[in-house]
C-alpha positions in Angstrom: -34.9 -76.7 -110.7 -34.4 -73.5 -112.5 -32.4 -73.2 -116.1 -30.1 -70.6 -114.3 -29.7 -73.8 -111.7 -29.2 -76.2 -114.2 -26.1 -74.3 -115.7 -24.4 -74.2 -112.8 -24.9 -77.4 -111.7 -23.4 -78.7 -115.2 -20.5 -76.3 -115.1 -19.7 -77.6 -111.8 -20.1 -81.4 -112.8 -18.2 -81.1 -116.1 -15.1 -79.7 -113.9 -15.4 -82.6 -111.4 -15.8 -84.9 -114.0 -12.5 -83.8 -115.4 -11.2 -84.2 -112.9 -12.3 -87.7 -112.2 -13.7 -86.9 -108.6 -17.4 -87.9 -109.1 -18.6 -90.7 -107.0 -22.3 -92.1 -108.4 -24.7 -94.9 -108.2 -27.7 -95.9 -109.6 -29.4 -99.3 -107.7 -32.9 -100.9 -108.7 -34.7 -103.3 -106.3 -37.5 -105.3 -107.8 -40.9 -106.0 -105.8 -41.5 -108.5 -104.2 -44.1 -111.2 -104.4 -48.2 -110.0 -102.7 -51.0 -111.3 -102.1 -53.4 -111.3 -104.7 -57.2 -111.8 -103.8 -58.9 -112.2 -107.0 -62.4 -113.9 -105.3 -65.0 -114.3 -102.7 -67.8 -116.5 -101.6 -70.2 -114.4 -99.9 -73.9 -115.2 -97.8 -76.8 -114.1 -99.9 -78.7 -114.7 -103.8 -76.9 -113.1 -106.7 -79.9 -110.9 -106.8 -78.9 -110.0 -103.1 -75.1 -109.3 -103.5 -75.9 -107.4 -107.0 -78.0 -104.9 -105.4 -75.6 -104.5 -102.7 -72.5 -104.6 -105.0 -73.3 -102.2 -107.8 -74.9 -99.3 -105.7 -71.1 -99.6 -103.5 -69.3 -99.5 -106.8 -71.1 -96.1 -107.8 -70.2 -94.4 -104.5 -66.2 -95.2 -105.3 -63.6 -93.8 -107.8 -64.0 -96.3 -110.2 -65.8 -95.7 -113.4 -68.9 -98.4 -114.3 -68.6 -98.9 -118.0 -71.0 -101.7 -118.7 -73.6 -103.5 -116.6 -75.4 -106.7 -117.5 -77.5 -108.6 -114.8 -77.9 -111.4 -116.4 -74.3 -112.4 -117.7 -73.5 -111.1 -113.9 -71.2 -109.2 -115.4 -69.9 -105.7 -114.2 -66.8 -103.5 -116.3 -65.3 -100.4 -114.6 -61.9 -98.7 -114.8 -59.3 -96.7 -113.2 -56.7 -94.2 -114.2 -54.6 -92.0 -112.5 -52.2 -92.8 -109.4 -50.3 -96.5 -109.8 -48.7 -96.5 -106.1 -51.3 -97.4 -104.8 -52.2 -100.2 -106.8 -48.9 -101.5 -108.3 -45.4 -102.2 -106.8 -42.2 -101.9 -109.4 -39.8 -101.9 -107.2 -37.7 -98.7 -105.6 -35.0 -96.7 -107.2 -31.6 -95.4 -105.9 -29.8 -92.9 -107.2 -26.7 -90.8 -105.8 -24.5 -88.3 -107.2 -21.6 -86.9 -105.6 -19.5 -83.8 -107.5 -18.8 -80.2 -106.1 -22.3 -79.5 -105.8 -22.5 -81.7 -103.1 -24.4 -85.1 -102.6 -27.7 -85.3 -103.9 -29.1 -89.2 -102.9 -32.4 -89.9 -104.3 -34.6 -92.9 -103.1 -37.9 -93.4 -104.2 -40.9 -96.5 -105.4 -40.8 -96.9 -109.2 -44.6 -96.4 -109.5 -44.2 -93.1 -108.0 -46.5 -90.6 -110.0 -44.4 -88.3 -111.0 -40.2 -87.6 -109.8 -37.2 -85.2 -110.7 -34.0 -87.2 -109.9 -30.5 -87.1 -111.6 -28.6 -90.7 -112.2 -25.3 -91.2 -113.7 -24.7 -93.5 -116.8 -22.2 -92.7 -118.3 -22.8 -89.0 -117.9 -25.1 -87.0 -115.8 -28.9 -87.2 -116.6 -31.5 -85.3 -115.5 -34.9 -87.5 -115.5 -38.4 -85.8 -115.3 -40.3 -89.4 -115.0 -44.0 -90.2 -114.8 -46.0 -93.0 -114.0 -49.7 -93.6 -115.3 -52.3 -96.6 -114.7 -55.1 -97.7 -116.8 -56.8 -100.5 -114.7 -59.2 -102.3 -116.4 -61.8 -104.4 -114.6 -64.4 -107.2 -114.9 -66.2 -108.3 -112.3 -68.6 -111.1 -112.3 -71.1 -112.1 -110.0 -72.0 -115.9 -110.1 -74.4 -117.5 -107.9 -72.5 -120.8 -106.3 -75.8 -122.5 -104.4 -79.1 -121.0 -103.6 -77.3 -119.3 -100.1 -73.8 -118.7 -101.3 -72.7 -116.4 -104.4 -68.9 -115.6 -105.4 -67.9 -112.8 -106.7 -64.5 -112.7 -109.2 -62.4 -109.9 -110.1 -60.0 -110.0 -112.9 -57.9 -106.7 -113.4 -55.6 -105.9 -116.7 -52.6 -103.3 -115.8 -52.1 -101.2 -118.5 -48.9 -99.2 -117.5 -47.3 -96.3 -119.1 -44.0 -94.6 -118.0 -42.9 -91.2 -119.6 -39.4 -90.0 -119.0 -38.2 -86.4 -120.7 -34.2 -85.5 -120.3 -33.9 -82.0 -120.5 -30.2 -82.0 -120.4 -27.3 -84.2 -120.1 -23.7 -83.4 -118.9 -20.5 -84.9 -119.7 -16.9 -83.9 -119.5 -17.2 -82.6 -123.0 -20.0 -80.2 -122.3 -23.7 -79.8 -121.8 -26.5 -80.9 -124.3 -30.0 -81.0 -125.0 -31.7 -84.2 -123.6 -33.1 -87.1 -125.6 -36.7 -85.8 -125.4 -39.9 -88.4 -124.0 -39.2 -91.6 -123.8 -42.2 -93.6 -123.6 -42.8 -97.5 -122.5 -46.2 -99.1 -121.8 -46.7 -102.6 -120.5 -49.8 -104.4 -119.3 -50.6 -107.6 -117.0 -52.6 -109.6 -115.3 -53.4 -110.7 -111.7 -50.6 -111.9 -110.1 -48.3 -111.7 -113.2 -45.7 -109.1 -113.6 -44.8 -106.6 -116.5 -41.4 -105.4 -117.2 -40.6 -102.5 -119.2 -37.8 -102.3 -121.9 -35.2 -100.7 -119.1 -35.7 -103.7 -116.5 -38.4 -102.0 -114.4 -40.7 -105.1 -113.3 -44.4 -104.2 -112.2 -46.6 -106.2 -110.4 -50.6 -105.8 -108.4 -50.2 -105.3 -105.0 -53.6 -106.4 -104.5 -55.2 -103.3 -103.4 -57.4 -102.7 -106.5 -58.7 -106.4 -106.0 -59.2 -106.1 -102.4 -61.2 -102.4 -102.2 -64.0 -104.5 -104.7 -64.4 -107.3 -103.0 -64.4 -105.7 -99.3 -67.4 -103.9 -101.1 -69.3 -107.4 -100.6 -67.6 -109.3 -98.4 -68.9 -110.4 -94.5 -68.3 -112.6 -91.8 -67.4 -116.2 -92.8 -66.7 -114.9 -96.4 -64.4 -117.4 -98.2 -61.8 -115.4 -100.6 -59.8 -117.7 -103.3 
């Protein structure tokens, strides 16, 4: 939206909130519970599922950190995109003055949004999302046929939201500038950021790793 947009859009919104005519909401809906795979027995040596497993992991987005055979122990990392990975929930917002309706609906890990919410007065939120996803994986030979291989992920979480304006029946004013929240968690845990916004693995991360190793008759845990 362009500044010449934005003044307009205030003007129009201070007059209607004179006038007592706006109607607004602003919902939240918190995720719900998933399935979190964080292990698998597999067929084969640890020797066997290594050399399949880390030559897999090199042809993915993830990022190998650290390698060591022996401890069976395997560190990469993501960062970019949380939708994919993450759930916090969806937002609703609607606003309703003589500009019209504007309705936004949208998941809270979305990367990046523009949406207007009402508190009080009218904000305008330029919000992004950011995931660190931190991994170990180890590989640990069960029996001399069977090996299981663990994955243990720590969501690191940041969200950044920048106000550049808020309206009111009194006028139009600079925004509060970047607000900025980070929370991390584990597994099947949940983070919640200072405003309420729970976060939570929807398994995904977890499940692309071990379907790198995984076969027929392979127990997960």
């Amino acid at each position: 939206m362009r500044a010449g947009s934005y003044c307009l859009l205030t003007l129009m919104v201070i007059s209607t909130l004179g006038c007592g005519l706006g109607q607004h909401k602003l919902d939240y809906t918190p995720p719900q519970p998933h399935d979190v795979v964080t292990s698998v027995t597999v067929a084969g040596t640890k020797d066997e599922v290594w050399a399949k497993l880390v030559p897999a992991l090199s042809k993915t987005f993830f990022v190998i950190n650290n390698i060591d055979k022996d401890s069976g122990l395997i560190n990469v990392s993501y960062a970019g995109d949380p939708e994919q990975f993450i759930d916090c929930g969806k937002i609703y917002s609607s606003v309703h003055d003589l500009a019209g309706e504007r309705v936004y609906h949208f998941p809270a890990a979305t990367a990046y949004k523009e949406y207007e919410y009402f508190q009080h007065a009218l904000w305008l939120a330029h919000r992004r999302m950011h995931l660190d996803g931190r991994v170990n994986i180890v590989v640990e030979e069960k029996t001399t046929k069977e090996t299981t291989v663990s994955v243990n992920v720590n969501y690191i979480v940041q969200k950044t939201v920048n106000y550049p304006y808020v309206a009111s029946g009194y006028g139009s004013y600079p925004g509060a500038g970047n607000n900025v929240d980070t929370i991390s968690f584990i597994g099947d845990k949940t983070g919640t950021f200072a405003a309420g916004t729970i976060c939570r693995s929807k398994g995904s991360l977890e499940k692309q790793i071990l379907d790198l190793v995984s076969n027929d008759g392979a127990q997960t845990h």
